[in-house]
Residue, then its C-alpha position, 0 to 999 in steps of 0.5 A: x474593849x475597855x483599857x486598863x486605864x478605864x478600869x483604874x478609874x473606875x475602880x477608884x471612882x468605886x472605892x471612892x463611894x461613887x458611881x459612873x451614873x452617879x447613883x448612890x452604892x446601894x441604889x438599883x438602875x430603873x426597874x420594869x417588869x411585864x408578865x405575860x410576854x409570851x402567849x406560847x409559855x405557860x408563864x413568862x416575863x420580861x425584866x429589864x433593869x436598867x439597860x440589862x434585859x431578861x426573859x423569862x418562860x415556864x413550860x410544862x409537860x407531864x412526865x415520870x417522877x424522880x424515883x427517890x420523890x415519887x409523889x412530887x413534881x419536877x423543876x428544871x431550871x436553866x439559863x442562856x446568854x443569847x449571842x446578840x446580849x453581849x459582844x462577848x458571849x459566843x454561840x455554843x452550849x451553855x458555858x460555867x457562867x450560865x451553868x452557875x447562874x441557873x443553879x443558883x437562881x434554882x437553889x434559891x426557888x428550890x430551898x425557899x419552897x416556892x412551889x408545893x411539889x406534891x401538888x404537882x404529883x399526878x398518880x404517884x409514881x408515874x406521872x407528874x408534872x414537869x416545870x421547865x423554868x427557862x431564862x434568857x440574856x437579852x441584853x447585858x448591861x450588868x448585874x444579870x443574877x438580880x434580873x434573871x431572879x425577878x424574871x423567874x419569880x414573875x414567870x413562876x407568878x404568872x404561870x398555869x397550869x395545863x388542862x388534861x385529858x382523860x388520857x393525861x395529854x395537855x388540851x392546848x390552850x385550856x388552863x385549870x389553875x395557877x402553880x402552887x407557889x407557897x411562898x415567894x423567893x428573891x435572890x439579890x446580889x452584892x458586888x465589892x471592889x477593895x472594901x466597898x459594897x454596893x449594889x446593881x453594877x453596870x457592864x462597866x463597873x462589872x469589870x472590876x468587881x472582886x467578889x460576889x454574894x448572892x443572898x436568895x430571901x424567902x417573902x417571911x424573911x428568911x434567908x434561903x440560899x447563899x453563893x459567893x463567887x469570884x477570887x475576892x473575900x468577905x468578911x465575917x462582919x461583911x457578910x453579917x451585914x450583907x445579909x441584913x441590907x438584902x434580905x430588907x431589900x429583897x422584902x422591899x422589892x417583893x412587896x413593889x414588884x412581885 
């Protein structure tokens, strides 16, 4: 457990505009992502940020619309944080942090209009198409929101679609298409400790952030979806620019890695 001599340093060190890896406020760790990884899944992908490693995987069955869409698919979308990620994650349901974290990289999916739902309708109705979207914590180094939302976009990317029969059952291993995807959506976050902003904190740095903004950016710029999270505060002016250095951000990391 790290000391409460430790977190004093480096939340000077932080305010100071200084990094432990010396990297500058708004420069991310090293980025890799494969997609692919997982012959079972419709789609998947695996991201790894820096030490911080996410997985990712899309699973589709055909199953009865929600009554007040009747004509549209179904995204289900949640998060795990594996025991092995971290000594401090425990085995048992999801708890609040992997409860948030799948809402708002759903939010983000959702509002951006990422997948044309309609075309997921199979007879209205009755019966549609089901995406279960589901990430996992492999290892957690920091800054899990940015890694679980690329490895969802890139699973989401990579996913197919099912071939059916005449009876509407999955032939396994047939495809017949890619998902619908309309647009492509990033959420990126922003971390502050007394008045700094910065970016893709390591474990470490993480301990001592004050406040967090999540910014989800559609790929024509839009801005999408916001949750702010933690006891600290944002100032209008902050968040003013928050918003313009993410969604410049999110627009640069689409276009390298999406």
């Amino acid at each position: 457990m790290i000391t409460q001599t430790a977190l004093e340093f480096i939340k000077r060190r932080i305010i100071s505009g200084e990094r432990l890896d010396d990297r500058r406020l708004d420069e991310y760790r090293k980025i890799k992502i494969e997609r692919g990884t997982n012959v079972n899944a419709e789609g998947s992908a695996s991201v790894k940020i820096g030490e911080t490693h996410v997985i990712a995987g899309v699973k589709m069955q055909v199953g009865e619309p929600f009554k007040d869409t009747p004509d549209e698919g179904i995204l289900i979308t949640s998060a795990e944080f594996l025991p092995t990620s971290s000594s401090d994650i425990e085995p048992g349901p999801p708890g609040v942090d992997e409860i948030e974290v799948g809402r708002v990289i759903d939010r983000g999916i959702r509002e951006g209009k990422v997948i044309d739902l309609k075309k997921l309708c199979l007879v209205e109705g009755e019966k549609v198409w089901i995406i279960f979207l589901d990430l996992y914590l492999i290892n957690n180094a920091g800054n899990i929101y940015d890694a679980m939302a690329l490895a969802a976009m890139s699973a989401l990317l990579d996913a197919k679609i099912p071939k059916l029969d005449e009876n509407y059952e999955i032939i396994e291993k047939e495809y017949e298409g890619k998902l619908p995807i309309q647009h492509k959506v990033l959420s990126l976050t922003a971390y502050k400790v007394g008045n700094v902003i910065f970016y893709d904190p390591n474990d470490k740095e993480e301990d001592v952030i004050e406040a967090r903004l999540t910014v989800g950016v559609r790929d024509d710029g839009k801005i999408v979806s916001l949750q702010k999270s933690l006891d600290g505060s944002f100032t209008i002016k902050e968040i003013k620019e928050i918003l313009v250095r993410q969604r410049d951000l999110a627009l640069k990391m689409m276009k390298k890695y999406l």
